[in-house]
C-alpha positions as CSV (number, residue, x, y, z in Angstrom):
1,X,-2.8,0.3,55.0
2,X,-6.1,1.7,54.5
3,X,-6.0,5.4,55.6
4,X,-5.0,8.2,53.9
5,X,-1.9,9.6,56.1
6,X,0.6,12.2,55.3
7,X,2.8,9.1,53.7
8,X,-0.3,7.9,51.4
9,X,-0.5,11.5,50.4
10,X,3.0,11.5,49.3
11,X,3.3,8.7,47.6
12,X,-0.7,9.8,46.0
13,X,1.4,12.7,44.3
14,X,4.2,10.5,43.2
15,X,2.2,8.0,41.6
16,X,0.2,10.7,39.5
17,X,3.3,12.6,38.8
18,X,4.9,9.7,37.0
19,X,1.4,8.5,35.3
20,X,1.1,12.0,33.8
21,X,4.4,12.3,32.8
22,X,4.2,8.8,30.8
23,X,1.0,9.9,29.3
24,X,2.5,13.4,28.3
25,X,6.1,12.6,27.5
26,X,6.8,9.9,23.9
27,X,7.0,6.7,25.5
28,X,10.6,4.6,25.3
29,X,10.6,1.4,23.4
30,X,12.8,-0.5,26.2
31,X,13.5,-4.1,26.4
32,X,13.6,-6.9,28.4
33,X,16.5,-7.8,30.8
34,X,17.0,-11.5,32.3
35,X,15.2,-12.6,35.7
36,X,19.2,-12.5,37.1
37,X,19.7,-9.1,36.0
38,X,16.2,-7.5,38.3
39,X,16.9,-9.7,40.8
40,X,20.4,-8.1,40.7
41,X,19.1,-4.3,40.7
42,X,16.0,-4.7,43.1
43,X,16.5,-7.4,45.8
44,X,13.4,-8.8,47.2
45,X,11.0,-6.9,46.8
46,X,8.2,-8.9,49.3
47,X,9.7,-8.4,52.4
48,X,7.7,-8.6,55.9
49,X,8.5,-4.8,56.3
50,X,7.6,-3.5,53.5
51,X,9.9,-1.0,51.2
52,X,7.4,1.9,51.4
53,X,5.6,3.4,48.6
54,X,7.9,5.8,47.4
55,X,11.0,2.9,47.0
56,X,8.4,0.5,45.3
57,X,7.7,3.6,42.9
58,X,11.3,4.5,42.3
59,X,12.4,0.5,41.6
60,X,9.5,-0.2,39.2
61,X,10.2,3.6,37.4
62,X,14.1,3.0,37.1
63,X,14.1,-1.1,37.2
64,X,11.0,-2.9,36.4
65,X,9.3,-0.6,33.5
66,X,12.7,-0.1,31.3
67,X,12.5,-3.7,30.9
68,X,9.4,-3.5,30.1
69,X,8.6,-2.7,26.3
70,X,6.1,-0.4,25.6
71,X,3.6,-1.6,23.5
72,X,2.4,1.8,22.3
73,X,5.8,3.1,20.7
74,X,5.0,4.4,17.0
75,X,8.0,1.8,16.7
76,X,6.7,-1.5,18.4
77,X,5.9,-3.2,14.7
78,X,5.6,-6.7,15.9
79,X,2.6,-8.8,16.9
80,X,-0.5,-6.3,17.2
81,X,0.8,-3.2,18.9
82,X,-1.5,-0.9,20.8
83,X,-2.1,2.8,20.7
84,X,-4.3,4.1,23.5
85,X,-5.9,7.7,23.6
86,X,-4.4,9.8,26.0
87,X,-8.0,9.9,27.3
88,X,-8.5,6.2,27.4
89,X,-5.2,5.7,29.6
90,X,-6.1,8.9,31.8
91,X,-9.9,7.1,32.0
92,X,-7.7,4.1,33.4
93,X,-6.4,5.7,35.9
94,X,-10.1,7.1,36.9
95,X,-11.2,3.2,36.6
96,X,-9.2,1.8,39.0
97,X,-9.5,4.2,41.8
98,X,-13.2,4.1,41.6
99,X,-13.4,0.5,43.0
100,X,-16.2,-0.6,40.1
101,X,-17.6,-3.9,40.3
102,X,-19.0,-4.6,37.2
103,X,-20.2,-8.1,36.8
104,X,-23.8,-7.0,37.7
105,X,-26.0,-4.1,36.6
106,X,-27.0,-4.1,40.5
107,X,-23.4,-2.8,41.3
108,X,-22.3,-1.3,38.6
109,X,-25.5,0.0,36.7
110,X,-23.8,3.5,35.9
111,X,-20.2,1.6,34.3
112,X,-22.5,-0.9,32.8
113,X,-24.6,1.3,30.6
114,X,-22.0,2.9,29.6
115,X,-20.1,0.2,28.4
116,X,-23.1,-0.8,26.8
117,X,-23.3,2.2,24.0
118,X,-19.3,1.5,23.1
119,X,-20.6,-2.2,22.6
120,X,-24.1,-0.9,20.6
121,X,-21.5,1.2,18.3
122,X,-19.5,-1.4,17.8
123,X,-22.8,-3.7,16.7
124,X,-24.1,-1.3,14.6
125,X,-20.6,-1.3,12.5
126,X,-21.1,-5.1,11.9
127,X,-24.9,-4.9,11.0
128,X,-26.3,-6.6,13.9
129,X,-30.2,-6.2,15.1
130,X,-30.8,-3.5,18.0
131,X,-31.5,-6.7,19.8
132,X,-27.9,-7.5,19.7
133,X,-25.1,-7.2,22.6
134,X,-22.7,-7.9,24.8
135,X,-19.8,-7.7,27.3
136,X,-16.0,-6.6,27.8
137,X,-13.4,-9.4,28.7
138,X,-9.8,-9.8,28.8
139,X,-8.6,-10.6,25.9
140,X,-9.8,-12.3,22.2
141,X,-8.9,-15.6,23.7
142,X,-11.4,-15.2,26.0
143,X,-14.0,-14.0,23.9
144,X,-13.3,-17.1,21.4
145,X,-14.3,-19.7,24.4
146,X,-16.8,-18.3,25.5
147,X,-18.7,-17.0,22.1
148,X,-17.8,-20.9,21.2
149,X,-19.6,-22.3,24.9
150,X,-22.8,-20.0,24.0
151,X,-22.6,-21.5,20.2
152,X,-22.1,-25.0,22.1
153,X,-24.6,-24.8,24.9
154,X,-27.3,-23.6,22.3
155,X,-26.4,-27.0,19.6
156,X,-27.2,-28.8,22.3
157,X,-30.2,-27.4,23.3
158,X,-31.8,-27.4,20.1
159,X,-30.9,-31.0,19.9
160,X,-33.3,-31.7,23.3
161,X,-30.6,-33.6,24.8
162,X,-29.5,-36.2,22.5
163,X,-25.8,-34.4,21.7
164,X,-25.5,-33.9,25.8
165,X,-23.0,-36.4,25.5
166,X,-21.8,-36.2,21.6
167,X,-18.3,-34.7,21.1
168,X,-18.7,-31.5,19.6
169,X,-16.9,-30.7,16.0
170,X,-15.7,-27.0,15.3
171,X,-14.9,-25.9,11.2
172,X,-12.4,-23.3,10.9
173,X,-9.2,-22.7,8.5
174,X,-5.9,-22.9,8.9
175,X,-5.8,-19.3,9.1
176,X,-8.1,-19.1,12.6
177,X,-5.8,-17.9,15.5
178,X,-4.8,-20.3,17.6
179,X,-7.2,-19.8,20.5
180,X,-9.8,-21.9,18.5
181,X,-7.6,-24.6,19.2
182,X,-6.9,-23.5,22.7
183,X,-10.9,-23.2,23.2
184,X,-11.3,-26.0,21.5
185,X,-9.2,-27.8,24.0
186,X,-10.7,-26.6,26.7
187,X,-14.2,-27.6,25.9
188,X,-13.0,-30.9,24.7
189,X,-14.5,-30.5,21.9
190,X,-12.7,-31.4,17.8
191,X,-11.4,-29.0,15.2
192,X,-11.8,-30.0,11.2
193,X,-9.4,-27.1,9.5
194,X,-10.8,-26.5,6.0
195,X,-7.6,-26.6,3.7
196,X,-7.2,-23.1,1.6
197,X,-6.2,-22.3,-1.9
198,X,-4.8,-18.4,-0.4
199,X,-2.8,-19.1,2.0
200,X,-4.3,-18.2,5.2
201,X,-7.8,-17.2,4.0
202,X,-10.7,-19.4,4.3
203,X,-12.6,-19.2,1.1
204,X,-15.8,-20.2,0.3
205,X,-15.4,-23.1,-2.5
206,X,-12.8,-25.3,-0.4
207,X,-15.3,-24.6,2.6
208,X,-18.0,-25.5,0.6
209,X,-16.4,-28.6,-1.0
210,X,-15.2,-29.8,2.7
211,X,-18.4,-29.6,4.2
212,X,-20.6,-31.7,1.3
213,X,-17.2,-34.2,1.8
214,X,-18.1,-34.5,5.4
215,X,-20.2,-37.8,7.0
216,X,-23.6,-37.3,8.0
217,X,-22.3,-38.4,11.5
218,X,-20.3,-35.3,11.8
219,X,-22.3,-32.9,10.0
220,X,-24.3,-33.6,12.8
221,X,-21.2,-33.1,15.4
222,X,-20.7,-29.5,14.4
223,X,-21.8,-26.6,16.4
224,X,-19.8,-23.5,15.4
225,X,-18.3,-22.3,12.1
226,X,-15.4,-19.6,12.4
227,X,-14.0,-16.9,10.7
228,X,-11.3,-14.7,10.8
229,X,-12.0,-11.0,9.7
230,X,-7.8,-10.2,10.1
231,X,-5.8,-13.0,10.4
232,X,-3.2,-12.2,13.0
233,X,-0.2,-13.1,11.0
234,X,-0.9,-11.7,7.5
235,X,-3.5,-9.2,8.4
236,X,-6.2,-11.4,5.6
237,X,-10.0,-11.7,5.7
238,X,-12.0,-14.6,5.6
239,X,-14.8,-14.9,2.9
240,X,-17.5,-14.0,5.7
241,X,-20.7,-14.1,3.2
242,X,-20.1,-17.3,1.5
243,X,-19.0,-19.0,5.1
244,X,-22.1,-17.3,6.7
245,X,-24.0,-18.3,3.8
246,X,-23.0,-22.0,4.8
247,X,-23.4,-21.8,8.5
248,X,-26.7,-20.7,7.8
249,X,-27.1,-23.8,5.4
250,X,-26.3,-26.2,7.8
251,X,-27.9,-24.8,10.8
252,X,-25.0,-24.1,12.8
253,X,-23.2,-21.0,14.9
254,X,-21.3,-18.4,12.8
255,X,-18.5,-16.6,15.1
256,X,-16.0,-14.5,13.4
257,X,-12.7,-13.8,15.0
258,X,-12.2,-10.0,14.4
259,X,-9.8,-9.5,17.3
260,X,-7.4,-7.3,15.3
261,X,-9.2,-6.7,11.7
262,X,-12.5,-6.1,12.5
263,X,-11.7,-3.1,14.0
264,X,-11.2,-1.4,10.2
265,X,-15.2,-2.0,10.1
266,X,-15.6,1.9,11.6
267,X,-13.8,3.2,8.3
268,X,-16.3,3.7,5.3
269,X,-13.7,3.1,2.6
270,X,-12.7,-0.5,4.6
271,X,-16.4,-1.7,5.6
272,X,-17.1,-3.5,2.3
273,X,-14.3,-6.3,3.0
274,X,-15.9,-7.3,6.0
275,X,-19.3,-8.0,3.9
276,X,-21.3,-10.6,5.1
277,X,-20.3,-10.7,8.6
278,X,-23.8,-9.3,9.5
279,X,-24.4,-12.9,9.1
280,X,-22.9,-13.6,12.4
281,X,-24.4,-15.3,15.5
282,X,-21.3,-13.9,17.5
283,X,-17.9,-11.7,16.7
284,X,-15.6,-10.0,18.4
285,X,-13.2,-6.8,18.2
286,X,-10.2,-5.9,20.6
287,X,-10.6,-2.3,21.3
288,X,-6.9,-2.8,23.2
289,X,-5.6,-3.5,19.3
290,X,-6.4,-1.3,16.8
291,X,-9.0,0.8,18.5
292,X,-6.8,2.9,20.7
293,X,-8.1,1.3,24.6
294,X,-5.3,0.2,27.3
295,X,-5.0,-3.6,27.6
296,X,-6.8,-5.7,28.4
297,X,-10.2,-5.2,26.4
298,X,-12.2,-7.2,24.0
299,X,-15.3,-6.7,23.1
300,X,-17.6,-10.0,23.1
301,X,-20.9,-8.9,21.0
302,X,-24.2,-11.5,20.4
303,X,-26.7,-11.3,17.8
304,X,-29.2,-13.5,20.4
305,X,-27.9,-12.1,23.5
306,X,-30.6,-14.6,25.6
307,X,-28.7,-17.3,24.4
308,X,-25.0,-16.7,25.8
309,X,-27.0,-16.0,28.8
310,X,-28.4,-19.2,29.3
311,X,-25.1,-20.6,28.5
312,X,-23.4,-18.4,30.7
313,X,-25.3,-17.2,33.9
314,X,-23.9,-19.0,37.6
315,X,-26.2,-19.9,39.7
316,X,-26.0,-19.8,43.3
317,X,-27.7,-19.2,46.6
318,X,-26.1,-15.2,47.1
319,X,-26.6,-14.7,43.4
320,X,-29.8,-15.3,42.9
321,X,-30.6,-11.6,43.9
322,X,-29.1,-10.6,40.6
323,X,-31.3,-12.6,38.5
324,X,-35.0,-11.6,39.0
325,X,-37.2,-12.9,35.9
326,X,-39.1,-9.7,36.5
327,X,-35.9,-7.7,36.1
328,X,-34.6,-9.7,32.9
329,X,-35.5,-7.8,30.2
330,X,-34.4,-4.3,31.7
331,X,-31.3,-5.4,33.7
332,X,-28.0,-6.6,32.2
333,X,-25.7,-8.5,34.1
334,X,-22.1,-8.6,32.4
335,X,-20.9,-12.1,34.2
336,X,-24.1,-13.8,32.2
337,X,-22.2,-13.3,28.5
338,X,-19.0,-14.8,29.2
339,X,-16.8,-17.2,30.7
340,X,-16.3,-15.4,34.2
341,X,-18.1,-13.7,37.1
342,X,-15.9,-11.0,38.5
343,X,-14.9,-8.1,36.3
344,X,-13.3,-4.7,36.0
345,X,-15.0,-2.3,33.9
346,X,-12.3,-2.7,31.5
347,X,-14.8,-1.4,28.7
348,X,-14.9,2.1,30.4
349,X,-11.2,3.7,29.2
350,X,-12.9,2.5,25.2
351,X,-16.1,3.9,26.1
352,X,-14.7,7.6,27.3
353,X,-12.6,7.8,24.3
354,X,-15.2,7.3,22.1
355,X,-17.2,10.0,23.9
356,X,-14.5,12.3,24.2
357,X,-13.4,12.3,20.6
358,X,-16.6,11.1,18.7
359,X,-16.6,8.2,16.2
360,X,-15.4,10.0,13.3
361,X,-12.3,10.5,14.6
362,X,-11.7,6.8,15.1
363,X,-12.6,6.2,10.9
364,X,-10.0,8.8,10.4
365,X,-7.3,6.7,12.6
366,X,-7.8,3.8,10.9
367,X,-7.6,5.3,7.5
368,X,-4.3,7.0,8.3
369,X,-2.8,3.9,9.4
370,X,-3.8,1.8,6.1
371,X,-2.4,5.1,4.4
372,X,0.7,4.1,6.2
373,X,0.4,0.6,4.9
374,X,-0.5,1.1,1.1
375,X,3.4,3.4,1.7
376,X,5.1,0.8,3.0
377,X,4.6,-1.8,0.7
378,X,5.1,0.7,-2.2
379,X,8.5,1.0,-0.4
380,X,9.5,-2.4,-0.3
381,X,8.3,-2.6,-4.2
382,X,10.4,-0.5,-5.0
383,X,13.9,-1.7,-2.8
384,X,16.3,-4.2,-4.3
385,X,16.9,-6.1,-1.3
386,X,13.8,-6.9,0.2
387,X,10.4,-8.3,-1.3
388,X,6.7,-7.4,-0.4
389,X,5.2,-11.2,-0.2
390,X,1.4,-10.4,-0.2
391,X,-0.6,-7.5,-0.8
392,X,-1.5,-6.2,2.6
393,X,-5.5,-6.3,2.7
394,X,-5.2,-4.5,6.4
395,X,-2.7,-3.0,8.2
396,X,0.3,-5.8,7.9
397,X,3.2,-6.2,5.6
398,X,4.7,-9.6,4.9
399,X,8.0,-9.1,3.2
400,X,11.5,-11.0,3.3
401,X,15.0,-9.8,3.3
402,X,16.6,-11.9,0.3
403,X,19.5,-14.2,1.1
404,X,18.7,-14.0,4.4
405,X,18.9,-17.1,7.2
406,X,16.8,-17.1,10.4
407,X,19.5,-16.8,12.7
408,X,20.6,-13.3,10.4
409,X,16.7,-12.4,11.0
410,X,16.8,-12.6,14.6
411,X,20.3,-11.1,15.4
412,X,18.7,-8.3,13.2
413,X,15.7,-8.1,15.1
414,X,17.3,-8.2,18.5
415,X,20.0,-5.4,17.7
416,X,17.3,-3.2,16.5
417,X,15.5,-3.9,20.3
418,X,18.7,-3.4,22.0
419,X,19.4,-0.1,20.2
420,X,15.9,1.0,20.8
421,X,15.3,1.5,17.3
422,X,12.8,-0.7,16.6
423,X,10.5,-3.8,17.9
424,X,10.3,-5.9,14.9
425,X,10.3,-10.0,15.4
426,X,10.3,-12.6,12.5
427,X,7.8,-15.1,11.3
428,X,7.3,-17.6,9.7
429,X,5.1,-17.6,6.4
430,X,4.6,-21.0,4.6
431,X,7.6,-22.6,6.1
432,X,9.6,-19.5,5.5
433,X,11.3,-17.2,8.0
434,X,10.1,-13.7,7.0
435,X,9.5,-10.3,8.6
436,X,6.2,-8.9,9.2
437,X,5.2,-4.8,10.6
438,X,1.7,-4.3,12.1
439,X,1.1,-0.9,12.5
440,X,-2.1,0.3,14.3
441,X,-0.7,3.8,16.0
442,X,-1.7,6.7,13.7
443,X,1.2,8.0,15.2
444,X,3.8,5.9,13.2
445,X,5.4,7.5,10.6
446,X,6.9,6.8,7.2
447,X,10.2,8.0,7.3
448,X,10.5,5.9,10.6
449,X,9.4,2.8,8.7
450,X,12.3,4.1,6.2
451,X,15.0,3.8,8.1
452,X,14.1,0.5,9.7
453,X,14.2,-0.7,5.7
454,X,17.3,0.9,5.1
455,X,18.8,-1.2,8.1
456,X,18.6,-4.2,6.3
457,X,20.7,-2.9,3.8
């Protein structure tokens, strides 16, 4: 299996053939089929033999990937889409046959640094210290927990020991995406949702009202404050200075959850909504959203990076190699900042795109897409039978479909998949089945958005 023959050879072209031809070629929206219906076309595929490479390559190009949807068709208007750089997915490729191990700067000191300057850009955009930084993980899930263990680990620390055993008490709105439950779970730790006046956004009056309204007993409970900067469903933003303001007040860890929005921080004409999130003790940003990486990639970023890695580092016998006091301050070991050990170097296909096409060019993205935006909604403004719900502060458009039922939503929404005309799923906004379009590929275009309007004439 692990020499190069004339058969690995073969297949080595075939592979490279097909990635090319994806990158080069517009990508098909597609849809998925039934566990029955693959099972149907491809047999079973784990067989003692082995199909060889080319028959593994030909089932997943005509079976397994058209029932796959592509998540970068200028189409795909539900959830948060992605849009990756032809240089970021041909960086991919580059990634994974360079065998990088980069959970230590050790064995991946090269990948590391570089990783390091997308992750120092992406500081700089919020305001942090040069002192700031951080690591690449999977996904803004991820990033949550483990910003929220640092946040945690460090309460409890300044407590000298007497909230080792307290229950820990995280303030967030109603707004916050539901990993901070998740994570909340997790760490078995509570959640106090602050109720809000707009729905969705966490403003600073009800924050400040439910905090004074707390008991001293758990004032003293809470650890972490949270913040959205781009609420998932509605695309809103948090009042970040008046709840940094507050965290700050009370002594406590300010995170802010900018997973899809915070991304709009690299455009100058967006950066004032995100104002005071230089406040923050943590945030993070998926590059894999609306900055234009491959999944999976989410950038984890520290103002106090010594902290997360006394949360954070594992300690063991064959690891202790990689944490030299003498080395500390020069070396940077990725697996100390997060809630893992082993890693790709998932940051890599971010960081060559922002090399290859320079910062600037990333503003201009985001700007086109909001361009896109500020259209759409004029579009819906102006159409008799649909009605723009919110004014889109990002890159999302609420809007409903009058006299329409669920069940007419989703039939809607599943003939547009089926026809490969659109990916656009309903949700559900204050108890109300709506429709909502995300759009974070520059490539989208209005006339397209037109016509998936028209068809719910």
């Amino acid at each position: 299996m692990h020499q190069h023959d004339a058969a690995t050879e073969e297949l080595t072209e075939a592979i490279v053939r097909y990635a090319v031809a994806r990158v080069r070629l517009d990508p098909p929206l597609d849809h998925a089929a039934s566990a029955a219906e693959l099972l149907a076309y491809t047999g079973n595929t784990v067989t003692e033999e082995g199909l060889g490479g080319i028959e593994a390559l030909r089932l997943f190009r005509e079976v397994l990937a058209p029932a796959t949807i592509s998540v970068d068709h200028p189409k795909f208007l539900s959830f948060v889409p992605a849009a990756p750089t032809e240089a970021s997915i041909l960086f991919d490729l580059v990634v994974g046959a360079s065998s990088i191990y980069a959970g230590s700067w050790m064995e991946g000191a090269g990948a590391v640094f570089a990783e390091n300057q997308a992750l120092r850009w992406l500081a700089d955009l919020a305001g942090l210290p040069p002192s700031a930084g951080g690591v690449f993980v999977s996904g803004g899930t991820n990033g949550n927990l483990s910003a929220l263990i640092a946040a945690r680990h460090h309460w409890r620390q300044k407590s000298m020991g007497s909230n080792d055993r307290a229950r820990g008490l995280i303030v967030t709105s109603g707004g916050a995406h539901s990993s901070i439950a998740s994570a909340a779970r997790a760490m078995d730790a509570d959640v106090l949702v602050v109720p809000t006046l707009d729905p969705g956004r966490l403003d600073g009056a009800s924050l400040e009202v439910c905090v004074n309204s707390m008991s001293y007993h758990d004032r003293s409970r809470v650890f972490a404050l949270v913040a959205t900067s781009g609420t998932t469903n509605a695309g809103v933003i948090d009042d970040l200075e008046r709840a940094g303001r507050v965290a700050n007040e009370m002594g406590v860890w300010f995170h802010v959850d900018g997973a899809y929005g915070a991304a709009a921080l690299c455009s100058p004409a967006q950066r004032p909504k995100f104002a005071g999130i230089e406040r923050c003790d943590s945030f993070i940003v998926d590059p894999h959203k609306w900055l234009f990486a491959p999944f999976d990639c989410c950038a984890l970023i520290y103002r106090d990076p010594a902290i997360a890695r006394a949360a954070h580092t594992q300690h063991a016998g064959y690891l202790d190699v990689l944490h030299d006091d003498a080395a500390a301050d020069v070396e940077w070991n990725p697996s100390d900042y997060a809630h893992h050990l082993s890693r790709r170097a998932r940051g890599l296909p971010f960081w060559f795109s922002l090399a290859t096409h320079g910062t600037r060019r990333y503003a201009e993205a985001i700007d086109i897409t909001m361009q896109l935006t500020a259209h759409v909604a004029e579009l819906i403004r102006e159409a008799a039978h649909v009605e723009l719900l919110l004014e889109p502060e990002l890159s999302i458009v609420l809007f409903r479909r009058h006299g329409w039922s669920p069940a007419e939503y989703q039939a809607w929404s599943s003939r547009e998949l089926i026809s490969g005309h659109a990916f656009v799923v309903p949700t559900v906004w204050l108890g109300e089945t709506v429709l909502r379009l995300c759009f974070v590929n520059p490539l989208t275009t209005i006339n397209e958005v037109s016509d998936i309007l028209d068809s719910l004439l």
